[in-house]
VOPAGU-2260 file (C-alpha; in pm, 1 decimal, decimal comma):
REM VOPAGU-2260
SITE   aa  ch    i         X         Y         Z
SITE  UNK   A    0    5979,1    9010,1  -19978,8
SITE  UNK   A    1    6253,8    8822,4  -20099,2
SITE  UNK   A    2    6292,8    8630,2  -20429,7
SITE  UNK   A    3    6560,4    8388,8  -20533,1
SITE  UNK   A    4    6796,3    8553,6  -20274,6
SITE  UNK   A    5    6715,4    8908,4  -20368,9
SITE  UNK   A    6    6524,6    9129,7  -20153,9
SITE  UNK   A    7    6232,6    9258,9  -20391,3
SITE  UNK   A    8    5960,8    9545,3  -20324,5
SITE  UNK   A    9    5582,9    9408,3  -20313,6
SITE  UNK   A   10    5515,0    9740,7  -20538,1
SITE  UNK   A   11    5714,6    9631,2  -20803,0
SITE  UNK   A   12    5650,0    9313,3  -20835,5
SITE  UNK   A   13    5281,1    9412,8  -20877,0
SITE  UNK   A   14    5426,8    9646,9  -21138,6
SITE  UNK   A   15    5581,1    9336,8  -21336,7
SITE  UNK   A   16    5289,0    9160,6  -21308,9
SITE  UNK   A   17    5085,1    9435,4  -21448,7
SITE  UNK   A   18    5294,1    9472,5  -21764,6
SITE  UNK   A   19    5336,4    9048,7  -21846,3
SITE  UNK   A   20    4931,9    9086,9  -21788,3
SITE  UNK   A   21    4875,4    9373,4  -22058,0
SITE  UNK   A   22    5157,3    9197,3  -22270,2
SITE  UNK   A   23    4975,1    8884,4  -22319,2
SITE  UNK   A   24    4642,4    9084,1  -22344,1
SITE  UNK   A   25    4782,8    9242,5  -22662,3
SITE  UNK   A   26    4918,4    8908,7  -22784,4
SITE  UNK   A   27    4563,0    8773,8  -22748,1
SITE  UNK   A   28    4417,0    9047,0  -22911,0
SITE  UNK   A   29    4662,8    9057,9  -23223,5
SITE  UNK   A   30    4536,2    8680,3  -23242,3
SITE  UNK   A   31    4193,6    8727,6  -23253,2
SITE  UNK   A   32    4207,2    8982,9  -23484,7
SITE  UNK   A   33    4449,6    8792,3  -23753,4
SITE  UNK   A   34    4155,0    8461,0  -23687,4
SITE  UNK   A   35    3897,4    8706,7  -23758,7
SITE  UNK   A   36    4069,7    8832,0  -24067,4
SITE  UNK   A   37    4186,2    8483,0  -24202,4
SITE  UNK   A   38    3817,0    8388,2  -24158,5
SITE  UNK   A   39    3684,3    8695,5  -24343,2
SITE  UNK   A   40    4001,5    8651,8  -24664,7
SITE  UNK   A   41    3899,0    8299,6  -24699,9
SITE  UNK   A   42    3538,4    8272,9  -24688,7
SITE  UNK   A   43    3441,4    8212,4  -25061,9
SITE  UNK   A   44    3320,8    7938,5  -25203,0
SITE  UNK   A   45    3535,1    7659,2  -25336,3
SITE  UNK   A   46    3423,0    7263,9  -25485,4
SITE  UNK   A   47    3623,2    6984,6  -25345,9
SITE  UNK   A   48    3614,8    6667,4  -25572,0
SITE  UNK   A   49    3595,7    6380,8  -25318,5
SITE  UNK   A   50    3664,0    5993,2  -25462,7
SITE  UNK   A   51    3276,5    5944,7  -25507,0
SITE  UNK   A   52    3123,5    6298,0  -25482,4
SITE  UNK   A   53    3160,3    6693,0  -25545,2
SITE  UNK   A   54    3050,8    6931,6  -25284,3
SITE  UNK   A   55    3089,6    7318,7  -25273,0
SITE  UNK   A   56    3239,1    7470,4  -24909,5
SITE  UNK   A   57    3366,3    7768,0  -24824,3
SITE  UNK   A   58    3763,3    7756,0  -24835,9
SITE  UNK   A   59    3823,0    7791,7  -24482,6
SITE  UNK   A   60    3562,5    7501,7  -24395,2
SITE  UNK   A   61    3841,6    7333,4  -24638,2
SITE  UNK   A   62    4173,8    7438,4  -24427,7
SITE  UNK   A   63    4027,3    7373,9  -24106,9
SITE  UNK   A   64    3942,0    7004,7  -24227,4
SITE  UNK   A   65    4283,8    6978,3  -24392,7
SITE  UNK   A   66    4412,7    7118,2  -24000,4
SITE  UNK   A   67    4221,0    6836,5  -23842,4
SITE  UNK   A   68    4297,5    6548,9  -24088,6
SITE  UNK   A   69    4628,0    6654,4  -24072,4
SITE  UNK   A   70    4631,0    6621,5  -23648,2
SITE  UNK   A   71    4459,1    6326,1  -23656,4
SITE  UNK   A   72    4727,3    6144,3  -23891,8
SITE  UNK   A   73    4983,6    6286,7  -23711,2
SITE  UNK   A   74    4844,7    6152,2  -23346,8
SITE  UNK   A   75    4813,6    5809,6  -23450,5
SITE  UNK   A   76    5112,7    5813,4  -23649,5
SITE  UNK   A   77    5305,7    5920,7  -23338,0
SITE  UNK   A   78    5115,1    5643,6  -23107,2
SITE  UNK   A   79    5170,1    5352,5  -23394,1
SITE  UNK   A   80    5545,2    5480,7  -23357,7
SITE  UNK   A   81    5532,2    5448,1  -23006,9
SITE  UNK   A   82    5370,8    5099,1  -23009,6
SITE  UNK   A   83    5664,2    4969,6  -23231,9
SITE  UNK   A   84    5919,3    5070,0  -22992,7
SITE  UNK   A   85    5762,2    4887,6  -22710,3
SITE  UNK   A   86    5785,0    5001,8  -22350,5
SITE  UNK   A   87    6082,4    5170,0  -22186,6
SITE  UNK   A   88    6299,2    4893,2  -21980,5
């Protein structure tokens, strides 16, 4: 088989396959783990004092809304951005 000019054997590139495949199995699996973890570290209770009311969450209920307010602001931030400049001549 050849591959951008070389000649390469169908065996090996199986071979390199293989490997990226169990690479990015381990990745996945070192990230699951560390979510699992981060979960389990920050799972006590906290109280968040809102403008108008108290409530008690669990501190990674807390990030994750922090994560998605965060997003959010940054989304329209980048779309209001892109509204000032106007289109592309």
């Amino acid at each position: 088989m050849r591959l951008g000019g070389r000649e390469i054997d169908k065996e090996q590139l199986e071979h390199e396959w293989q490997i990226r495949l169990y690479g990015r199995i381990a990745v996945l699996v070192v990230l699951v783990a560390f979510a699992i973890a981060f979960v389990l570290e920050n799972r006590k209770k906290v109280h968040v004092h809102f403008v108008l009311f108290t409530a008690s969450v669990s501190l990674i209920w807390l990030i994750l809304l922090s994560l998605l307010l965060g997003l959010g602001g940054g989304v329209l931030l980048s779309q209001l951005y892109r509204r000032r400049r106007g289109p592309k001549s």
